[in-house]
C-alpha positions as YAML, in Angstrom:
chain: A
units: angstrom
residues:
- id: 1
  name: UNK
  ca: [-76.79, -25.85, 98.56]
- id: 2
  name: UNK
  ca: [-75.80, -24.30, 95.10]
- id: 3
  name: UNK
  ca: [-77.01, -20.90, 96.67]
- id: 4
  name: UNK
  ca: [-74.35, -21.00, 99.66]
- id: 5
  name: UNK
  ca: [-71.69, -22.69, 97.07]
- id: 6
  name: UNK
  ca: [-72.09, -19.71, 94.52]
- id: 7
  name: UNK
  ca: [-71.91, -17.46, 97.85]
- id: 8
  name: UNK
  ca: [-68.53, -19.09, 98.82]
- id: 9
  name: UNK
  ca: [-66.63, -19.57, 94.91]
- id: 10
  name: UNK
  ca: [-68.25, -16.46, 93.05]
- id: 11
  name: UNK
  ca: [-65.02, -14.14, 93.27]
- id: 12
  name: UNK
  ca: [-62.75, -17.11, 92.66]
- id: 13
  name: UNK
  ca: [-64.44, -18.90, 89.81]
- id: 14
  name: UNK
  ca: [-62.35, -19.55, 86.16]
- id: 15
  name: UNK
  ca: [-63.61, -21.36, 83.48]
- id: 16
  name: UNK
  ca: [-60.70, -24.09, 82.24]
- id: 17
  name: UNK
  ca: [-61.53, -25.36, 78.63]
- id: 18
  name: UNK
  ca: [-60.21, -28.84, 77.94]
- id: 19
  name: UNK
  ca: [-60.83, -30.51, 74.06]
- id: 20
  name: UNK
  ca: [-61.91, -33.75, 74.52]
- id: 21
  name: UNK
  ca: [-63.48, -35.57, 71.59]
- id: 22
  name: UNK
  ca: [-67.15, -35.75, 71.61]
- id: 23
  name: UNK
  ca: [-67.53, -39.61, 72.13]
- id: 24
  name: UNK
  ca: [-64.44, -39.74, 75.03]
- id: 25
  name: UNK
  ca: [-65.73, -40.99, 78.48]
- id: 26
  name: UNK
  ca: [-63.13, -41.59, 80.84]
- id: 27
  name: UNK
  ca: [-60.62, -39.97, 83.01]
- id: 28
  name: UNK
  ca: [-58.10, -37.12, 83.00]
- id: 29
  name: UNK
  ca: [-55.21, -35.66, 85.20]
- id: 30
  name: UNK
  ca: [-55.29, -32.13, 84.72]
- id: 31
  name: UNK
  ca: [-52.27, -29.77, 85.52]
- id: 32
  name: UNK
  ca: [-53.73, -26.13, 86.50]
- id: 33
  name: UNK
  ca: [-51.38, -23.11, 87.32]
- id: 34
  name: UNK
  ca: [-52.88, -19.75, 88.38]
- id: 35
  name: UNK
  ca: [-56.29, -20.92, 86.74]
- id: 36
  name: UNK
  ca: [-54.89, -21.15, 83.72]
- id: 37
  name: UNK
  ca: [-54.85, -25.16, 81.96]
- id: 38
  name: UNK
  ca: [-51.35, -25.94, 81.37]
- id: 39
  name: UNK
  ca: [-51.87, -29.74, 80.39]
- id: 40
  name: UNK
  ca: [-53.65, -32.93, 80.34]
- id: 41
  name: UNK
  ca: [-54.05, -35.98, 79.84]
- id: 42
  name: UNK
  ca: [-56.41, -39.21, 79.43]
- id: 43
  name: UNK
  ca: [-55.95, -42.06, 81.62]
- id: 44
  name: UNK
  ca: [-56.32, -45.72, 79.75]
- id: 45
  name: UNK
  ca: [-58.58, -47.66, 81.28]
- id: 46
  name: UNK
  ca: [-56.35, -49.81, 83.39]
- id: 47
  name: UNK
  ca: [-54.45, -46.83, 84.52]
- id: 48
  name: UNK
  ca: [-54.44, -45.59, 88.36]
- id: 49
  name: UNK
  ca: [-53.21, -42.42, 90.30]
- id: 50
  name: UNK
  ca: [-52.21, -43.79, 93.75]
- id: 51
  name: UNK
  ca: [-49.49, -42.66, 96.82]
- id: 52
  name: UNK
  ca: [-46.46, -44.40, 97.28]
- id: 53
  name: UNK
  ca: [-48.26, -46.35, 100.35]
- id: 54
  name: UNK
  ca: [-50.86, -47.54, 98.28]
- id: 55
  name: UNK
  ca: [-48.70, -48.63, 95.62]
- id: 56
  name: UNK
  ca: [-46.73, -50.64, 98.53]
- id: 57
  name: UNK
  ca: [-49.58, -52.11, 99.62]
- id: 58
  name: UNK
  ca: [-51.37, -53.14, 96.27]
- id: 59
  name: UNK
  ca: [-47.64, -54.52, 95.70]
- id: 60
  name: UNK
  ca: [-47.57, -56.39, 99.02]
- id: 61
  name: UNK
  ca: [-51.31, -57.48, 98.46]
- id: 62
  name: UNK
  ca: [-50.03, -59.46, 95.21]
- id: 63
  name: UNK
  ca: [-47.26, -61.01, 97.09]
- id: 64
  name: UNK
  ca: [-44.65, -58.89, 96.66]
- id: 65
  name: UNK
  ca: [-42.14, -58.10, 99.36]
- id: 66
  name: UNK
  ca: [-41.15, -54.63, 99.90]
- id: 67
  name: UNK
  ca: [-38.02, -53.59, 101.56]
- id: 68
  name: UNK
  ca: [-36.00, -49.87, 102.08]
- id: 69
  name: UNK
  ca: [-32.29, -49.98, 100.66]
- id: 70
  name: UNK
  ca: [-29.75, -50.32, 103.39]
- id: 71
  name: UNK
  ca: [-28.50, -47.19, 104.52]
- id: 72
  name: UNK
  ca: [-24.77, -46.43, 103.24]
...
């Protein structure tokens, strides 16, 4: 398996570099533009990256109702 993957990303590997201190465990979003890092950042614990759907439906899970605005 890592023989055939090294086959496949050899000509389009890039090493990204992100400072994290020593002791962090945790989660990051990472914003990448031609292989070059142009930011991050940690996520806090009770932090989550989800779609507008699954927003809606977490939402509508806790008994929230969800509605579209009327159209004009």
């Amino acid at each position: 398996m890592t023989r055939l993957l090294s086959k496949a990303t050899k000509a389009v590997l890039n090493e990204v570099i992100i400072h994290v201190a020593p002791e962090f465990s945790g989660r990051l979003t990472v914003y990448i533009e031609n292989g070059e890092l142009k930011a991050y950042r940690p996520y806090a614990p009770e932090e989550i990256t989800a779609t507008m759907r699954t927003f809606i439906e977490l939402a509508e899970r806790a008994g929230w109702k969800v509605t579209p605005p009327e159209e004009s």
